[in-house]
C-alpha positions in Angstrom: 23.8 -30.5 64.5 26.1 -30.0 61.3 28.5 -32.9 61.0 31.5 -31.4 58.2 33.9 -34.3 57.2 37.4 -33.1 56.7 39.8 -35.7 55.0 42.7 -32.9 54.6 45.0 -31.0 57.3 45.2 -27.8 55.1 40.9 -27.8 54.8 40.5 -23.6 55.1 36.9 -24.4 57.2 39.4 -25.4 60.1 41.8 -22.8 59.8 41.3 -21.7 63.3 42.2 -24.8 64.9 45.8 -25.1 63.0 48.7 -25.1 64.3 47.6 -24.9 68.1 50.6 -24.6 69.7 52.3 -21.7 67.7 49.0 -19.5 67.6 48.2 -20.2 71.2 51.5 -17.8 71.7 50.4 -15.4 69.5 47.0 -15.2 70.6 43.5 -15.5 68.4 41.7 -12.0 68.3 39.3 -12.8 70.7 39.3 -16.9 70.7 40.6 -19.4 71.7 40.6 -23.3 71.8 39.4 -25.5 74.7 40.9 -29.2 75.1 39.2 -32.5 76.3 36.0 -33.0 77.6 35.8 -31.8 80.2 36.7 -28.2 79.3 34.1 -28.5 76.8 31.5 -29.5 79.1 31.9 -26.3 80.7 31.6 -24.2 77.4 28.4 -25.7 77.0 27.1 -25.6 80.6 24.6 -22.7 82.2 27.6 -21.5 83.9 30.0 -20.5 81.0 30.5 -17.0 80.2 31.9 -17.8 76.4 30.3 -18.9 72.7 31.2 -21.9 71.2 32.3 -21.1 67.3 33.2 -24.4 66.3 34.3 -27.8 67.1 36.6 -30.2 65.7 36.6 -34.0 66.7 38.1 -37.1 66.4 34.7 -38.7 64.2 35.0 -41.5 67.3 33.8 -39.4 69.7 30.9 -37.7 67.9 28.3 -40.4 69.2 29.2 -40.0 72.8 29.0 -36.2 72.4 25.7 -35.6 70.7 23.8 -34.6 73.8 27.0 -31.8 75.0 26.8 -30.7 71.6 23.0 -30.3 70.8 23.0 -27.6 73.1 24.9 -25.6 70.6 23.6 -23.2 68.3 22.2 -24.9 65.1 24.9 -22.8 62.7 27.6 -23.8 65.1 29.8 -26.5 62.9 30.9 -29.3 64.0 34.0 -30.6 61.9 35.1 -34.4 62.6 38.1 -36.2 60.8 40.3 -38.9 61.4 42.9 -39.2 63.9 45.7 -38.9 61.9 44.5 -36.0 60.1 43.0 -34.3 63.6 46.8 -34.4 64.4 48.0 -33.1 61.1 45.8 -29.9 61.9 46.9 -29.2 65.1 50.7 -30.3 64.6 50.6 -32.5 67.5 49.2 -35.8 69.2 45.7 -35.2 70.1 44.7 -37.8 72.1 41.7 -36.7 73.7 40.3 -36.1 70.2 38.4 -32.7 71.1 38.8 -29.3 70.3 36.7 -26.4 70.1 37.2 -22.7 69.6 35.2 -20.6 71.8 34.9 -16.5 71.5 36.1 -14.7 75.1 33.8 -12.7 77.0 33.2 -9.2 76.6 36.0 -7.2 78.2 35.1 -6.3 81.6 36.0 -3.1 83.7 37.0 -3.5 87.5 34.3 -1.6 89.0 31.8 -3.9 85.8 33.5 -6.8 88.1 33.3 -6.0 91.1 29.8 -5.1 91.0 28.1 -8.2 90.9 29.5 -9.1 94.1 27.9 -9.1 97.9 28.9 -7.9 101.1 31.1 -10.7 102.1 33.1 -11.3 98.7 36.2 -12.9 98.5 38.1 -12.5 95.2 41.5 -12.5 93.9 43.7 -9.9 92.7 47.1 -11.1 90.6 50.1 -9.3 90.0 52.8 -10.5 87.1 51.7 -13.8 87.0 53.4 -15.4 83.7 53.2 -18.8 84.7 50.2 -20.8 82.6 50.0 -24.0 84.6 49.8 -21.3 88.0 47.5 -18.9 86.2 44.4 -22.0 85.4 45.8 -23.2 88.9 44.5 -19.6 90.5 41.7 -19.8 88.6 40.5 -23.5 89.6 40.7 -22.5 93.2 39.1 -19.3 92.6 36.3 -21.5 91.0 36.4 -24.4 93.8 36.0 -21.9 97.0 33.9 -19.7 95.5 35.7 -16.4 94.6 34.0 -14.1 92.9 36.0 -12.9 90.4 39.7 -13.0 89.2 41.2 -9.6 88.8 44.9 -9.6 86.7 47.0 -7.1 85.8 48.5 -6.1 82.7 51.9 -8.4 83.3 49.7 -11.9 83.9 49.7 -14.1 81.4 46.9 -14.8 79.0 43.9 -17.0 80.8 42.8 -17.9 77.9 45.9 -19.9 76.7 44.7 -23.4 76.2 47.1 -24.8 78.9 45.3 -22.1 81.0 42.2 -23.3 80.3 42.8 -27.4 80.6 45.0 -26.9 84.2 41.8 -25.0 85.2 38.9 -27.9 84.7 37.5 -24.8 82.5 37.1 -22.4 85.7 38.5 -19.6 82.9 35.3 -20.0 80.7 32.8 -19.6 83.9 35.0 -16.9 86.3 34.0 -13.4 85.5 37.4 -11.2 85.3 38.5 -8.0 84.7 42.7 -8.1 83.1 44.8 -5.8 81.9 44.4 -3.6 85.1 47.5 -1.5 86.1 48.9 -3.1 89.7 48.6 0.0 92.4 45.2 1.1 90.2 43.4 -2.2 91.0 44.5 -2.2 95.0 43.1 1.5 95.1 40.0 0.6 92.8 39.6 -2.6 95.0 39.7 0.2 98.5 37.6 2.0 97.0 34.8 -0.9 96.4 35.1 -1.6 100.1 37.9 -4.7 100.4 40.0 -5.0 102.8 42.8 -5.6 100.5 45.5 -8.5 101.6 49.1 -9.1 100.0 49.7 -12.4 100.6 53.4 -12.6 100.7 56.0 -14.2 102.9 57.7 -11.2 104.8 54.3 -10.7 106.6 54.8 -10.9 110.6 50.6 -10.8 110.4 49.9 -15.0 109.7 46.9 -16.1 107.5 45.6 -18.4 110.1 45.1 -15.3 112.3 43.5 -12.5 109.7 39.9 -12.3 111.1 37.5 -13.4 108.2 34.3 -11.8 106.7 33.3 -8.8 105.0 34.7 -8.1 101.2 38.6 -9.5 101.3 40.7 -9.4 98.0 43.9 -11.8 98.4 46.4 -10.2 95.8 48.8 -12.6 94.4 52.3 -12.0 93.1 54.9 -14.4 91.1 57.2 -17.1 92.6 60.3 -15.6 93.1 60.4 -11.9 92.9 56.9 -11.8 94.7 54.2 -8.8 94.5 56.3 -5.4 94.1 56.7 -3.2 97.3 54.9 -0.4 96.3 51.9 -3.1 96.1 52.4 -4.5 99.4 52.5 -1.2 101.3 49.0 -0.3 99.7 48.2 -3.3 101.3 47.7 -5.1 104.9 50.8 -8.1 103.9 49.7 -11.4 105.4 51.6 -14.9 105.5 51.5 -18.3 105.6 53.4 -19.9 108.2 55.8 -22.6 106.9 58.3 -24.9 108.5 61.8 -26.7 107.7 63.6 -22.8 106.7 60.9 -22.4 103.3 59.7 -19.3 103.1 57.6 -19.4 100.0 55.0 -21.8 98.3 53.8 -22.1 94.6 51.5 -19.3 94.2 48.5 -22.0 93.1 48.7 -23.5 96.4 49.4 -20.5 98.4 46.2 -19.4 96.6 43.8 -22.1 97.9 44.9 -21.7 101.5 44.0 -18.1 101.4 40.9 -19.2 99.7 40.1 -22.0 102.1 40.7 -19.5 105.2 38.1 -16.4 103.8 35.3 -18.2 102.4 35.0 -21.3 104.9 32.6 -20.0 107.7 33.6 -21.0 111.1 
């Protein structure tokens, strides 16, 4: 492991980890930073579908790191500074005192996605999701009930956005995914791989608690607010959850687990 001291914010060796929060919004070419440690324990586990490229530190928490880290490449630097310049680089507070930049996987097509998984798949399908704290919400209960994979189209938000990434526990860096998809393309590419394809919006008369589980289910997933677009929903069989006290919608995160919950639990 390559320890690289930086004493000064404007070091070009750390260039990609400046400025965070601007360049998250303007996206990386491929990268992007994971935050905290536990995010990075999943960049380094089995499980992660992404390459390290660097890592940056607070030069307190090297020690306590060495075995997460030794499983990276031997090239792979590790930069460590101070606190107060570790903050000067990324033009905030960094309190946890970890960064890394990571490369994304290789783009994947939705029939690349969808073929890795069995007979009685359950994955999710999202429409127009902008939101990052909902998006690494989606994600972590794709990740938690086993879906498998995350399909978005081309008006969701970037997973990769570190926000994204840290509201997911790292479920991002391990879910395979296939984004970018055109809405109505994906329901009909999703048919066509043999799902039963559900909208899960709140006009449904069919309720969740009654859609018969098993076999290859895709939940798609539309904004809060607006909802999925009706020209998705009548490509699809709408189901809803029941809700009380005159609501009639929940944050799409949460909505998203109780589908989950409901398809993959076997009963």
């Amino acid at each position: 492991m390559a320890v690289i001291r930086i004493d000064q914010p404007d070091d070009p060796r750390i260039a990609g980890f400046r400025d965070i929060r601007e360049r998250d919004l303007t996206g990386r070419q491929g990268l992007f930073v994971a935050e905290g440690e536990v995010v990075l324990n999943v960049l380094m586990s089995d499980r992660s579908l992404c390459r390290p490229v660097a890592f940056l530190l607070d030069r307190k928490r090297v020690e306590g790191l060495a075995d997460v880290l030794a499983g990276a490449a031997d090239e792979t630097p590790v930069y460590v500074a101070s606190q107060s310049v570790l903050d000067a680089i990324a033009g905030f507070h960094l309190h946890r005192g970890i960064l890394a930049l990571g490369e994304k996987p290789p783009v994947r097509s939705l029939e690349t996605c969808l073929a890795g998984t069995g007979p009685d798949a359950v994955v999710v399908a999202a429409c127009g999701i902008g939101n990052h704290d909902n998006m690494g919400g989606v994600f972590r209960n794709a990740a938690a009930f086993g879906a498998g994979a995350v399909l978005l189209d081309a008006h969701c938000c970037d997973p990769f956005y570190r926000k994204a990434i840290r509201v997911s526990v790292g479920a991002v860096l391990r879910t395979p995914m296939a984004t970018g998809l055109d809405a109505l393309a994906m329901v009909e590419g999703l048919k066509a791989a043999g799902f039963e394809v559900l909208a899960l919006t709140p006009g449904a008369s069919e309720p969740l608690d009654r859609t018969p589980r098993g076999g290859r289910i895709a939940i798609v997933l539309g904004p809060e607010g607006p909802g999925l677009a009706p020209a998705v929903i009548q490509r699809c069989r709408p189901v809803g959850i029941p809700m009380s006290g005159g609501f009639d919608s929940l944050n799409v995160s949460v909505a998203s687990g109780i589908a989950l919950h409901h398809f993959t639990r076997r009963a």
